[in-house]
C-alpha positions as CSV (number, residue, x, y, z in Angstrom):
1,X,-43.7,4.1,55.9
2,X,-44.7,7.7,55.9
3,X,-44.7,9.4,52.5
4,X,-44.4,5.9,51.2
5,X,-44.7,7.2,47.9
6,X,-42.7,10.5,48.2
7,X,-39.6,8.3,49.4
8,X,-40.3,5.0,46.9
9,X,-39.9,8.1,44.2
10,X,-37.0,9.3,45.6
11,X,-34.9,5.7,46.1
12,X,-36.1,5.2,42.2
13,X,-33.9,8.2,41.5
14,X,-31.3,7.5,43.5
15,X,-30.9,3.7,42.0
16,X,-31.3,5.7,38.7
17,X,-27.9,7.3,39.5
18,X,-26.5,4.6,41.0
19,X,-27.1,2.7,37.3
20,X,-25.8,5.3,35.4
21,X,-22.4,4.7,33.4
22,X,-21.8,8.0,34.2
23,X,-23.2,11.3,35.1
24,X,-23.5,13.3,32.2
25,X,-25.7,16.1,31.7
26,X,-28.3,13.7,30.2
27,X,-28.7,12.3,33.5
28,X,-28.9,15.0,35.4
29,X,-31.7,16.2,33.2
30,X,-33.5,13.2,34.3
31,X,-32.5,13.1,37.9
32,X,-34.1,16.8,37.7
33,X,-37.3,16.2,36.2
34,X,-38.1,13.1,38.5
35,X,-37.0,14.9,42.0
36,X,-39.5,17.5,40.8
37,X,-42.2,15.1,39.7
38,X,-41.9,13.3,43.1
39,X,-42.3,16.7,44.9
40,X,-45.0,17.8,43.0
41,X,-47.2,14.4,43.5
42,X,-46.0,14.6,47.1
43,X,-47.8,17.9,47.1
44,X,-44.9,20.1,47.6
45,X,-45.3,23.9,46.8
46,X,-44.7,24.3,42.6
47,X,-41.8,27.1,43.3
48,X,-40.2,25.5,46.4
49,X,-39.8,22.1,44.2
50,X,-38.5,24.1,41.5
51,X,-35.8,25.7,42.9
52,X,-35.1,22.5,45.4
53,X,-34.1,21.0,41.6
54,X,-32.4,23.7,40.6
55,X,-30.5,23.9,43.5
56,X,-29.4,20.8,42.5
57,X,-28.7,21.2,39.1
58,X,-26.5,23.7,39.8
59,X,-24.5,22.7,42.4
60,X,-23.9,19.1,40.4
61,X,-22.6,21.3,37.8
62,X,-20.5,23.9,39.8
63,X,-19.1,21.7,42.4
64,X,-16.8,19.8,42.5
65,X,-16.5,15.9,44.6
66,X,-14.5,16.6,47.8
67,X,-11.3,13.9,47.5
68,X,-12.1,10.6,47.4
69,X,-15.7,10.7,46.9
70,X,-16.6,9.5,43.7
71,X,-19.5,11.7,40.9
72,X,-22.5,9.5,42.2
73,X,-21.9,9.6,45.8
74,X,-21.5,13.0,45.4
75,X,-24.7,14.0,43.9
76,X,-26.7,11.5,45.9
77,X,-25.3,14.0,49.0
78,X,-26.5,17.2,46.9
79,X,-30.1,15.8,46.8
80,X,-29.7,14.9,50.5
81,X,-28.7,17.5,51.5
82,X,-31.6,19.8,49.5
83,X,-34.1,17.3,50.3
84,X,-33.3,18.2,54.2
85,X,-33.0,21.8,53.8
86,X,-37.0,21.9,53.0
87,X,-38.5,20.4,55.8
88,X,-36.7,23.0,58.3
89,X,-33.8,22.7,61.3
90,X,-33.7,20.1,64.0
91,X,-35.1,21.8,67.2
92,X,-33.8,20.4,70.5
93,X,-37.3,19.0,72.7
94,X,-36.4,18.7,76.2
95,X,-37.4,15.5,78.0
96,X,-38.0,17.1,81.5
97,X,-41.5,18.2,83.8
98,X,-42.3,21.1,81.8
99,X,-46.0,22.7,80.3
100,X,-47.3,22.1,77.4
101,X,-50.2,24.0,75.8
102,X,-52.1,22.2,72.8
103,X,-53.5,24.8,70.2
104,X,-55.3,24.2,67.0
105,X,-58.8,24.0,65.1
106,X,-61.5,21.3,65.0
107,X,-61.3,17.7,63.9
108,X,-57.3,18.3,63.4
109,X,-56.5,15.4,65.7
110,X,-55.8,17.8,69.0
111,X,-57.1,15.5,71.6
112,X,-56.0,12.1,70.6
113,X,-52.3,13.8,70.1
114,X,-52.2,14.9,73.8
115,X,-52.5,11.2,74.7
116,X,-49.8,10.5,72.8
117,X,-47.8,13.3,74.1
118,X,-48.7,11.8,77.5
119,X,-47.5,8.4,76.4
120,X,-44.6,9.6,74.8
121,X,-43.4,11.3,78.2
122,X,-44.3,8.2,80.3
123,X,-41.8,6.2,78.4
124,X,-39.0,8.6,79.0
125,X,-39.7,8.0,82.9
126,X,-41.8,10.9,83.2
127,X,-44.8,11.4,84.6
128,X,-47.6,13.2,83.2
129,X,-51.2,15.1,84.1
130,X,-53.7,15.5,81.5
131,X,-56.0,18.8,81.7
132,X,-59.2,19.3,79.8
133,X,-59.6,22.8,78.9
134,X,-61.9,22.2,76.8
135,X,-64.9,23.9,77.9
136,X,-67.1,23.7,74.4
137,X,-67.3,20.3,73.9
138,X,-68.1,17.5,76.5
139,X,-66.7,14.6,74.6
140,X,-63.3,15.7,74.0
141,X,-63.4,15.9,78.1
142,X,-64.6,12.4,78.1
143,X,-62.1,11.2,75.2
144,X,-59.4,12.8,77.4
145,X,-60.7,10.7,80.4
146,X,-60.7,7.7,78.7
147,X,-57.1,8.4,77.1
148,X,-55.4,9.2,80.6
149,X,-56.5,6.1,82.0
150,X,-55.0,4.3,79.0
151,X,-52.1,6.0,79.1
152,X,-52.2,5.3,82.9
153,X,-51.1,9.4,84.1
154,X,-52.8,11.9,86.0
155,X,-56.3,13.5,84.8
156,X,-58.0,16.5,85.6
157,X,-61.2,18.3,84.4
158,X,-64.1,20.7,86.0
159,X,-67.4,20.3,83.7
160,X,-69.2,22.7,85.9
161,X,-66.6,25.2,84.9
162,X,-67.0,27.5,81.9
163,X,-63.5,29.0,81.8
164,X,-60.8,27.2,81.0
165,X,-58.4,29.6,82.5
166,X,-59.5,28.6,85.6
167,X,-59.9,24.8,84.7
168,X,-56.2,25.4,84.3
169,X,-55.4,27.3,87.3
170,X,-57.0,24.6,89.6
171,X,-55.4,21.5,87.3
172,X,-52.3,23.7,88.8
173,X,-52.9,23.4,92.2
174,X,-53.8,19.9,91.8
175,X,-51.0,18.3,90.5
176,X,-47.8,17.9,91.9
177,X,-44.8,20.4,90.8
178,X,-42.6,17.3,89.2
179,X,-45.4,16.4,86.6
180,X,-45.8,17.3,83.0
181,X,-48.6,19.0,82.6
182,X,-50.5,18.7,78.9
183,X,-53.5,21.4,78.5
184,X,-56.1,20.5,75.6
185,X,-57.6,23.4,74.9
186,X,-60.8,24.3,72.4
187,X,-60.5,24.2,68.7
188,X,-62.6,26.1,66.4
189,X,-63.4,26.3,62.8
190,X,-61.1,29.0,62.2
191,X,-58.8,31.4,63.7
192,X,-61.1,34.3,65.1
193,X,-60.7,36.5,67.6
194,X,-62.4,34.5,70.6
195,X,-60.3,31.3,69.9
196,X,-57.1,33.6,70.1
197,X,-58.7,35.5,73.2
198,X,-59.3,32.1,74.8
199,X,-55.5,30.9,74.2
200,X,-54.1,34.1,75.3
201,X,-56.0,33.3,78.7
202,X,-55.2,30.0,78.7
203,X,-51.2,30.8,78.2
204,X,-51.2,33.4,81.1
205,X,-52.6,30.9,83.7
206,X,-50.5,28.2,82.4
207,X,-47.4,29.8,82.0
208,X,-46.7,27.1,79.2
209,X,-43.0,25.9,78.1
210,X,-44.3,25.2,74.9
211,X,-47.0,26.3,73.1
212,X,-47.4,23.7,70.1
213,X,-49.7,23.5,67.4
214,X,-51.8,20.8,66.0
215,X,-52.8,20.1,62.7
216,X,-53.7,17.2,60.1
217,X,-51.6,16.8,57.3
218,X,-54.3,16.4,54.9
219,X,-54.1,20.1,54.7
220,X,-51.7,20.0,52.6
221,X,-50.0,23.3,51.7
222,X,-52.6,25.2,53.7
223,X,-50.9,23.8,56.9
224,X,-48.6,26.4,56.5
225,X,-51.0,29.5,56.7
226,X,-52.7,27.7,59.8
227,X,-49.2,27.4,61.2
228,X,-48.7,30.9,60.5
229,X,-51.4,32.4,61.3
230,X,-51.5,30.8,65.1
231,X,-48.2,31.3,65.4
232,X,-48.6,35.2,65.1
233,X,-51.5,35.0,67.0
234,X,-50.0,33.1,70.0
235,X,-46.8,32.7,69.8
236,X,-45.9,29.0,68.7
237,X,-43.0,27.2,70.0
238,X,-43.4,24.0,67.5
239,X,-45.9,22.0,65.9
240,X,-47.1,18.9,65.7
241,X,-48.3,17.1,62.6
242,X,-51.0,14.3,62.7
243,X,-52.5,11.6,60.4
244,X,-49.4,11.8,58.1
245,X,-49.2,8.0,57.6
246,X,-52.1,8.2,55.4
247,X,-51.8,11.6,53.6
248,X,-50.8,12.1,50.1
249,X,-51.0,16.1,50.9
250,X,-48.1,15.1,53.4
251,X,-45.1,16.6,51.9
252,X,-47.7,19.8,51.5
253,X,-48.1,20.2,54.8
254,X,-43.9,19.1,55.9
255,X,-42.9,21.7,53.7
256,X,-45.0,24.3,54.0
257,X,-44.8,24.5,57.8
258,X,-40.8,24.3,57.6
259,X,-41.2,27.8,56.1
260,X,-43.9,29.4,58.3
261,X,-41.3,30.0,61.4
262,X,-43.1,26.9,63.4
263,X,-40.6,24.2,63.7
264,X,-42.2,20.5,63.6
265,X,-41.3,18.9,66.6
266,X,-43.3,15.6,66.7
267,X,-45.1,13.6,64.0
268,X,-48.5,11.4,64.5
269,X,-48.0,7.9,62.2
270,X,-50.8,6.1,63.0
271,X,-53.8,5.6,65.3
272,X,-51.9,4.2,68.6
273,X,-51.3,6.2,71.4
274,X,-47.3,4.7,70.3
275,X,-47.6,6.4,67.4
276,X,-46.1,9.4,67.8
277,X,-42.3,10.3,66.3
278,X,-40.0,13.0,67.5
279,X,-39.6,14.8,64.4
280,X,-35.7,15.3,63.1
281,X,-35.2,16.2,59.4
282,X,-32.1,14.6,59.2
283,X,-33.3,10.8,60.4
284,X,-36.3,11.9,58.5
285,X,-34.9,12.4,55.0
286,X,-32.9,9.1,55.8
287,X,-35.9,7.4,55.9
288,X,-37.3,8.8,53.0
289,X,-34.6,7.9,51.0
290,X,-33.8,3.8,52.3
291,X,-30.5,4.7,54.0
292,X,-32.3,4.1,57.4
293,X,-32.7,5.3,61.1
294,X,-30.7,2.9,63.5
295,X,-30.5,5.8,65.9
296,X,-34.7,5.7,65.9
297,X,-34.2,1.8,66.5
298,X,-31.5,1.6,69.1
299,X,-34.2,4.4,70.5
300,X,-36.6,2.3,70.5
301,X,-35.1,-1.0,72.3
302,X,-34.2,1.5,75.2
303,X,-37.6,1.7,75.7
304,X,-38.1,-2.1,76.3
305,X,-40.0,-2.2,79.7
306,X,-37.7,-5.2,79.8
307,X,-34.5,-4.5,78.3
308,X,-32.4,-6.9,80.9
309,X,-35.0,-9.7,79.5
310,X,-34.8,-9.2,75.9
311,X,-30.7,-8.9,76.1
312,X,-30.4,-12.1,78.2
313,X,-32.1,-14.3,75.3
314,X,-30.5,-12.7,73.1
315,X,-27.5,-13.9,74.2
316,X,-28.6,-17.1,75.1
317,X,-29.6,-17.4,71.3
318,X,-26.3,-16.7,70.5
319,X,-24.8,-19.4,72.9
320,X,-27.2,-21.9,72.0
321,X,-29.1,-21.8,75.0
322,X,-32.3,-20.5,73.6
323,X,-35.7,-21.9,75.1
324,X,-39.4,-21.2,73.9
325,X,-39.5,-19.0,77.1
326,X,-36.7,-16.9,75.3
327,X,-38.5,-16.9,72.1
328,X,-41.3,-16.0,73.9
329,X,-39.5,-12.7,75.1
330,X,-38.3,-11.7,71.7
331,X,-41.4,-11.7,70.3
332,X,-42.7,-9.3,73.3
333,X,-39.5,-6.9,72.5
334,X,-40.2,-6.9,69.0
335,X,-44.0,-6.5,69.9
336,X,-43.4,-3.4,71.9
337,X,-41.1,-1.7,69.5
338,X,-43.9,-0.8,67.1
339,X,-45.4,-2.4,63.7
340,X,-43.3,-4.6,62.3
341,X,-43.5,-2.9,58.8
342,X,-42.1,0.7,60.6
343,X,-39.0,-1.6,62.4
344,X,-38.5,-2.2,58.7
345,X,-37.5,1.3,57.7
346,X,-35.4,2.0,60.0
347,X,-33.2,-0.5,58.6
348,X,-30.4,0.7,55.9
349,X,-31.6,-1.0,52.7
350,X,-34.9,-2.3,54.2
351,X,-36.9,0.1,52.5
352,X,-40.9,-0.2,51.6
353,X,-39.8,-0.2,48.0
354,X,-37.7,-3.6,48.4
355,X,-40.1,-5.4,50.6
356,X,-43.5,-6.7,49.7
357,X,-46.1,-5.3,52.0
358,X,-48.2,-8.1,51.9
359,X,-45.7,-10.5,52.8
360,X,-44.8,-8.1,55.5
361,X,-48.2,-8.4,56.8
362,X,-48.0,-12.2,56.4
363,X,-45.2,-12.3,58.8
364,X,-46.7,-10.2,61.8
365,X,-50.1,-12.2,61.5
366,X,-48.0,-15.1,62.0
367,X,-45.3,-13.6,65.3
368,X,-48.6,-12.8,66.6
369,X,-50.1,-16.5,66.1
370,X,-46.5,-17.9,67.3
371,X,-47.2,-16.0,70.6
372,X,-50.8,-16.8,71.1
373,X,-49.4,-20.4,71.3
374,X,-46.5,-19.5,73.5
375,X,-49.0,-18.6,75.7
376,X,-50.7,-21.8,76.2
377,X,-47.8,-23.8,77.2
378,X,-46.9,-24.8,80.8
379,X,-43.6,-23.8,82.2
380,X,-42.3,-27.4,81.9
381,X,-42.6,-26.6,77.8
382,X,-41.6,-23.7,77.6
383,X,-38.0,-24.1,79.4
384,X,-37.8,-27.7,77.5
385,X,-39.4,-28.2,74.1
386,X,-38.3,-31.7,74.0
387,X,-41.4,-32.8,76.0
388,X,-43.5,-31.5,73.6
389,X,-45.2,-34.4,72.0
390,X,-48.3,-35.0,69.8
391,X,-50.6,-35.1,72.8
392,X,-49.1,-31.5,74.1
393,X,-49.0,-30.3,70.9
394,X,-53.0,-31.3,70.3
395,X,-53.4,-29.9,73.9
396,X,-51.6,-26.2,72.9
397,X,-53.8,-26.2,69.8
398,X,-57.1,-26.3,71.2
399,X,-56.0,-24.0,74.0
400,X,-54.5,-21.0,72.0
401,X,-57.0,-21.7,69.1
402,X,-55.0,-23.0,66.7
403,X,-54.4,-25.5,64.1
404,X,-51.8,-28.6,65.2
405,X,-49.8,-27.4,62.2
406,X,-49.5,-24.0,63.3
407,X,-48.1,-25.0,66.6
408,X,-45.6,-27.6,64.7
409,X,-44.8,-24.9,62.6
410,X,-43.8,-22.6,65.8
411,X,-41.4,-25.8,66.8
412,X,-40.1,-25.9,63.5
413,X,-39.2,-22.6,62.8
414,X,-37.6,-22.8,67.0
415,X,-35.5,-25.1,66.1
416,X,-34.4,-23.9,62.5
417,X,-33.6,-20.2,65.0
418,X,-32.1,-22.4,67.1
419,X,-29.6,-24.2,65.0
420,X,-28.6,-21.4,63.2
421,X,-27.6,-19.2,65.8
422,X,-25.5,-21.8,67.6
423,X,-23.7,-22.5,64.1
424,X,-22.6,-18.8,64.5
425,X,-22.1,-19.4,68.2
426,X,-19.6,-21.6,67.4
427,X,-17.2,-19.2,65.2
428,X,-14.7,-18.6,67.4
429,X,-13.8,-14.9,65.6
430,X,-17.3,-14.1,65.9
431,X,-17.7,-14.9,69.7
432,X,-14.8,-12.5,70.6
433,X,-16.6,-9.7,68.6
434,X,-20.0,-10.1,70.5
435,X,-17.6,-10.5,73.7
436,X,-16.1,-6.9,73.0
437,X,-19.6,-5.6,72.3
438,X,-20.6,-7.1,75.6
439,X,-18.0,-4.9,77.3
440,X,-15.5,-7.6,77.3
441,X,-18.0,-10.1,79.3
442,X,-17.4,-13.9,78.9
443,X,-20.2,-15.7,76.5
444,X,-21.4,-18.9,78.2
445,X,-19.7,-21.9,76.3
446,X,-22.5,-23.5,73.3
447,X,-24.0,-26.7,73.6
């Protein structure tokens, strides 16, 4: 998870309260000192962790529990609630054909993030054209290339062309009025006047909706002078934060661009062009602290390219009518919804701090063996697993590359699924729940 250690921190206090005979001033001492420690490593700004913890401090004190809620609760809201405040306010992002223009220095992630911008349009149902504005450095126009076709939107560059207000201006004229049009523009090693002179060109040709910042959250604190400094310089509407999967300066960098009057609107996770979050403090800080992000997940299953699919074996899981082709569909859904580990933690209680990362990594090498196989059966198999017989099972192995025992370990752990789920088929109260949930649709009667 992002800030892994940040939020593993932050549980540990929370789970300290939630220990605690009581909260006495003792604890609160303690709770104090660790929320501060946990910033601090996190890389947060010395005075904006110490008076985040005395913020706390003193409202546990001077407070009082609105009725009902008990001491703990109470306080585990306060550090919520201060935690949030830090990282800045949610800032609608609207999904619609609109231009983008992508600002920022060298080596700060610019050009891989507007293929991810691209992507993250495309699976809102949007189509997107890429321009290279880049006019200093040939291989960003060639990365860009190579990202669009990926991405599988609309590209446009001019490598005769020195001036990337015109690059623009034609990139314009090019593409059709319902597209969303992404500009990657030049970076430099700092903010001087002909990178701002540039972007001011660049922004009067495009005519951008947004103008939005990148930058890599290894900078820590010193994000939030870049931040700053652009956005006086050009007049940011947002920013987005890269490479904070793997940063230890991460809460630096969140915290200090909260304050610099940039809001964060995405974050970069990872190197996949799916990588890329819509940032929200509030599901954010929920994260953080293990009480998880179904909103994020029930996000992401909307995305599905085959939602119909993955919702007709799931209920015919649940009415005991579950094939290997079903199986075979789940593991695409869950495939397409990002890294298993990140599913994880959007789950209340399914934090990184409760569940062994190796294991974790254990189980996607193994979904992704499971559907290796799946993909060497014949129709016949896949709709009836009875057939499946030592021959077809020696048959599967060879073709997917697999041991025999991985392929009878696919059957078994089929079957096991497929048991279970029609045991809990069969309750008759919990059939008319998923019936209501289903809109008041009739499940199928079990095997």
């Amino acid at each position: 998870m992002v800030l892994d250690s940040l939020g593993k921190s932050l549980r540990g206090v929370l789970q300290r309260i939630a220990r605690g005979s009581t909260v006495d001033e003792a604890l609160l001492s303690e709770v104090v000192r660790d929320i501060q420690r946990a910033l601090l490593q996190a890389d947060v700004n010395v005075q904006l962790a110490i008076d985040l913890t005395q913020r706390v401090k003193r409202r546990a004190t001077e407070e009082k529990p609105p009725a009902g809620a008990s001491v703990r609760d109470f306080l585990i809201r306060i550090i919520y609630e201060e935690v949030r405040g830090i990282l800045g306010k949610d800032r609608p992002f609207d999904l619609r054909p609109r231009k983008i223009l992508l600002a920022g220095l060298f080596g700060q992630g610019k050009t891989t993030t507007a293929g991810k911008l691209a992507r993250y349009f495309q699976k809102k149902g949007i189509r997107v054209g890429l321009v290279a504005a880049d006019v200093h450095r040939p291989a960003a126009v060639d990365q860009l290339e190579q990202l669009a076709t990926k991405v599988g939107c609309d590209f446009y560059a001019n490598r005769a062309e020195r001036r990337a207000e015109k690059i623009v201006t034609e990139a314009l004229e090019k593409f059709p009025p319902h597209l969303a049009v992404i500009v990657d523009t030049a970076g430099r090693s700092g903010i001087d006047a002909e990178l701002v002179e540039e972007l001011k060109r660049v922004r009067t040709a495009l005519q951008p909706d947004e103008v939005l910042l990148v930058l890599d959250a290894a900078m820590g604190q010193a994000a939030g002078r870049s931040a700053e400094a652009f956005h006086k310089a050009v007049g940011l509407t947002g920013v987005i934060l890269t490479k904070l999967d793997g940063s230890a300066k991460g809460g630096g960098a969140l915290s200090a661009v909260a304050v610099s009057g940039a809001p964060i609107l995405f974050i970069g996770t990872g190197e996949h062009l799916d990588e890329l979050e819509r940032f929200e403090p509030t599901r954010f800080v929920s994260r953080l602290l293990g009480m998880g992000d179904i909103q994020t997940l029930l996000e992401r299953f909307e995305e599905l390219s085959d939602k119909e699919a993955a919702e007709n074996a799931a209920k015919r899981l649940m009415t005991g009518h579950f094939t290997l082709r079903d199986m075979r569909t789940q593991l695409d859904s869950i495939g397409q919804m990002g890294p298993f580990s990140k599913l994880l933690s959007l789950f209340p209680t399914m934090s990184g701090s409760k569940i062994d990362s190796a294991a974790v990594d254990a189980t996607q090498t193994r979904l992704r063996r499971f559907r290796t196989i799946l993909d060497s059966m014949t129709p016949e198999e896949l709709d009836d697993p009875q057939v499946i017989k030592t021959d077809r099972i020696h048959r599967i192995a060879r073709g997917s590359g697999q041991r025999p025992q991985e392929v009878r370990a696919l059957l078994k752990q089929f079957e096991t699924t497929r048991r279970a789920a029609h045991g809990l088929a069969s309750n008759r109260r919990l059939r008319r729940q998923l019936e209501r949930q289903l809109g008041g649709q009739e499940l199928p009667p079990t095997d």
